[in-house]
C-alpha positions in Angstrom: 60.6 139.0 -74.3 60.2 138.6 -70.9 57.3 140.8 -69.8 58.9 142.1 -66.3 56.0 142.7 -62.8 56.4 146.4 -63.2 54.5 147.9 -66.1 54.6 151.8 -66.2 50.5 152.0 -67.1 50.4 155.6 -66.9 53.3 156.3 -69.3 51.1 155.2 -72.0 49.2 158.2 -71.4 51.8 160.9 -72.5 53.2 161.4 -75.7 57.1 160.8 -76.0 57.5 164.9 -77.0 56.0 165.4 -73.1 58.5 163.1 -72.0 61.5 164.5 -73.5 60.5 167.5 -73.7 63.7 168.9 -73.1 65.9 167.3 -75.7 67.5 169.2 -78.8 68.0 166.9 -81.9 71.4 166.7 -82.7 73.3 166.2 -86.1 75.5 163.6 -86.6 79.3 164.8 -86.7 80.3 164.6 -90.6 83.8 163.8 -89.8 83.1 159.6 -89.0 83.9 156.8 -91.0 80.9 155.6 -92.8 80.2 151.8 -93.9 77.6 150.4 -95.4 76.3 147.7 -93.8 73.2 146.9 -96.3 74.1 146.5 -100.0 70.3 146.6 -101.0 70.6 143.4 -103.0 72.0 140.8 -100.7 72.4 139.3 -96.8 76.2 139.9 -97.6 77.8 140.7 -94.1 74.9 139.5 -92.1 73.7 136.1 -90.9 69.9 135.0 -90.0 69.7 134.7 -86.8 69.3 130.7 -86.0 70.0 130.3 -82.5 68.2 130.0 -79.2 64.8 132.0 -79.1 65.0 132.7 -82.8 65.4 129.0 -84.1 61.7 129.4 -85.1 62.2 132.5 -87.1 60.3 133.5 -90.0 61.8 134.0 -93.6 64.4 136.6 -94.2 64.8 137.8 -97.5 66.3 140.7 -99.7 63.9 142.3 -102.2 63.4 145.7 -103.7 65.8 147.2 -101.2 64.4 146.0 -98.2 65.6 143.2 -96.1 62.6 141.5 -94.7 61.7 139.6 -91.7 58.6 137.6 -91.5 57.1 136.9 -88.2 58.6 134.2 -86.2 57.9 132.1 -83.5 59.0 134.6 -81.5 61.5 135.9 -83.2 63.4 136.6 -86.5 66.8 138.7 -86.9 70.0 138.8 -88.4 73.1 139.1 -86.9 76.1 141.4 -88.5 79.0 138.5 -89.5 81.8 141.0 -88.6 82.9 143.1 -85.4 81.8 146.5 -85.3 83.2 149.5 -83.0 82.6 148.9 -78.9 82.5 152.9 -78.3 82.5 156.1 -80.3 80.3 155.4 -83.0 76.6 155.5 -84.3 74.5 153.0 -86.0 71.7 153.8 -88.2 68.6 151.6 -90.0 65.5 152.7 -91.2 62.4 150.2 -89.8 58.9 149.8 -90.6 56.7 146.9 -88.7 54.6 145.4 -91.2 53.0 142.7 -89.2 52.1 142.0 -86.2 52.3 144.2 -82.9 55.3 143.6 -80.6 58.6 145.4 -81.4 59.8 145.7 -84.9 63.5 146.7 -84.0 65.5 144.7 -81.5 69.0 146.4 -82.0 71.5 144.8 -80.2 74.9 147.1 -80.0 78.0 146.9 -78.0 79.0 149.5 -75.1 82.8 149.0 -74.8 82.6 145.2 -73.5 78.9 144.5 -72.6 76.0 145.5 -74.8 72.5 146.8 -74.7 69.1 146.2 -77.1 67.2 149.4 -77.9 63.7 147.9 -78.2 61.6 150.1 -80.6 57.8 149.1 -80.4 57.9 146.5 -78.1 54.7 145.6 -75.3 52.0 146.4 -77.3 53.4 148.4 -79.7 54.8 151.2 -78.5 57.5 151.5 -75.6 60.9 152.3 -76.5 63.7 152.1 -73.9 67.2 150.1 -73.4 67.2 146.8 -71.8 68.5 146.2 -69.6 69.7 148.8 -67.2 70.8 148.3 -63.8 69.0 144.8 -63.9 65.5 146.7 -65.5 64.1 146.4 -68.8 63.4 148.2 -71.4 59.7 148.7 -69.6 60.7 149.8 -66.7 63.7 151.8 -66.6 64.5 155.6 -66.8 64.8 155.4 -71.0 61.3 154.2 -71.3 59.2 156.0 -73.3 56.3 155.2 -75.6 55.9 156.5 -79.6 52.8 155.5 -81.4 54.1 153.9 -84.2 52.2 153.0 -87.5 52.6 149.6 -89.5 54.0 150.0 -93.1 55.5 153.2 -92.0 59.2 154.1 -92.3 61.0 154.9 -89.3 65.0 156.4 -88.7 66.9 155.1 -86.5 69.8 156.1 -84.7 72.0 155.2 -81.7 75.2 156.8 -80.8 77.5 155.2 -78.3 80.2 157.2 -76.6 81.9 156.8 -73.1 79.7 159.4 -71.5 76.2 159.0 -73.4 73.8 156.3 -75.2 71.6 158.4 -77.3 68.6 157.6 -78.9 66.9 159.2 -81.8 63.7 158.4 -84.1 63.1 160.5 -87.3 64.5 163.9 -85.4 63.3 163.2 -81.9 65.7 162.3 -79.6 64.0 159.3 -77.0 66.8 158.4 -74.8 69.8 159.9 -73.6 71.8 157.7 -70.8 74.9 158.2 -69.1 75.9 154.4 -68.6 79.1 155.4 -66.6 78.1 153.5 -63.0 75.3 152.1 -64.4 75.2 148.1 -65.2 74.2 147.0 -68.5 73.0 143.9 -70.0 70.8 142.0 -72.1 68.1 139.6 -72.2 69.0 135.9 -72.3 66.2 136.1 -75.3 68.9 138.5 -77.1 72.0 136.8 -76.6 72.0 135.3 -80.3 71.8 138.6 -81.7 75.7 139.9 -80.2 77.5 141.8 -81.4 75.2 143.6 -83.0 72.1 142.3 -84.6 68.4 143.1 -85.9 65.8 141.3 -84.4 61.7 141.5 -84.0 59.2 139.7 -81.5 56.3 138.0 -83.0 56.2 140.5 -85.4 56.9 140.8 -89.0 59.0 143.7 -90.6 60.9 145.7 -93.0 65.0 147.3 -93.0 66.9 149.4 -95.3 69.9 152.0 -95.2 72.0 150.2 -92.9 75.1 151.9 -91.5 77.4 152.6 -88.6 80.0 155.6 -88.4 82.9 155.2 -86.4 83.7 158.7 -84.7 86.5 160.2 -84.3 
């Protein structure tokens, strides 16, 4: 990724509960449309991710349940083969980084007819946030926060999109809650390959399972 001028330093220093201190976890309405997205045996409904910054990926392959991504040179991901939802839905995977130290989940989702990347463990290991919002990445914005994540530990993963909110959780914590309405969202040039929704990690090696989106009601 592009490592933007402004690096918040001193949010490294507080814990992402401190940050978002305020937020509730919030249970997922039971009322969607589920789909599977990861059969747990093949790539079926995905493709590796072969363009632009990740034409130097690593390997990707299916075993034991996982779907694995090998470090790349930056960058391996796959890329879902179909169209999913633009609004009112949420997308869940379960992550663990098993190499490297950059992020280990680049989602790339759509919000209505642009799309953002939640970066989970990216500049050094840790920040979390959307890039990009209102020209600011994931760094530098107000959904940066910072989680100190462990390698070859699982991590859940959830965004739900709606016209009024972008929210954000790991495990049960919620890390990011954004009103995009008059806010302008994009994506790096580095994660263009990976529309309309993709997987991706930077210099880093690691591990999905349980894919699946839930269109809401």
């Amino acid at each position: 990724m592009l490592r933007p001028a402004l690096f918040l330093t001193c949010l490294f220093l507080l814990p992402v509960s401190l940050l978002h201190a305020e937020e509730k976890p919030e249970a997922t309405k039971a009322e969607g449309k589920i789909t599977k997205l990861f059969d747990g045996k093949t790539l079926k409904g995905w493709k590796i991710n072969e363009k632009g910054y990740y034409e130097d990926h690593g390997e990707v392959s299916v075993k034991e349940g996982e779907i694995l991504l090998a470090k790349g040179d930056p960058a391996t991901g796959i890329v879902l083969a179909s169209q999913p939802p633009k609004m009112n839905y949420e997308v869940r995977v379960e992550a663990k980084r098993v190499e490297g130290s950059d992020f280990f989940c680049g989602l790339t989702f759509p919000v209505g007819d642009t799309h953002q990347t939640l970066i989970v463990g990216g500049w050094g290991g840790g920040v979390t946030g959307l890039s990009n919002v209102d020209g600011m990445a994931a760094v530098e914005n107000d959904t940066t926060g910072y989680t100190e994540f462990e390698n070859n530990k699982w991590y859940k993963i959830r965004v739900r999109v709606e016209p009024k909110a972008i929210r954000v959780w790991v495990d049960d914590e919620k890390i990011i809650h954004l009103n995009p309405e008059g806010r302008r969202l994009d994506i790096w040039i580095e994660q263009d390959t990976s529309k309309p929704l993709g997987i991706g990690t930077w210099y880093t090696g690691a591990a999905l399972r349980n894919i699946e989106i839930e269109k809401l009601p």
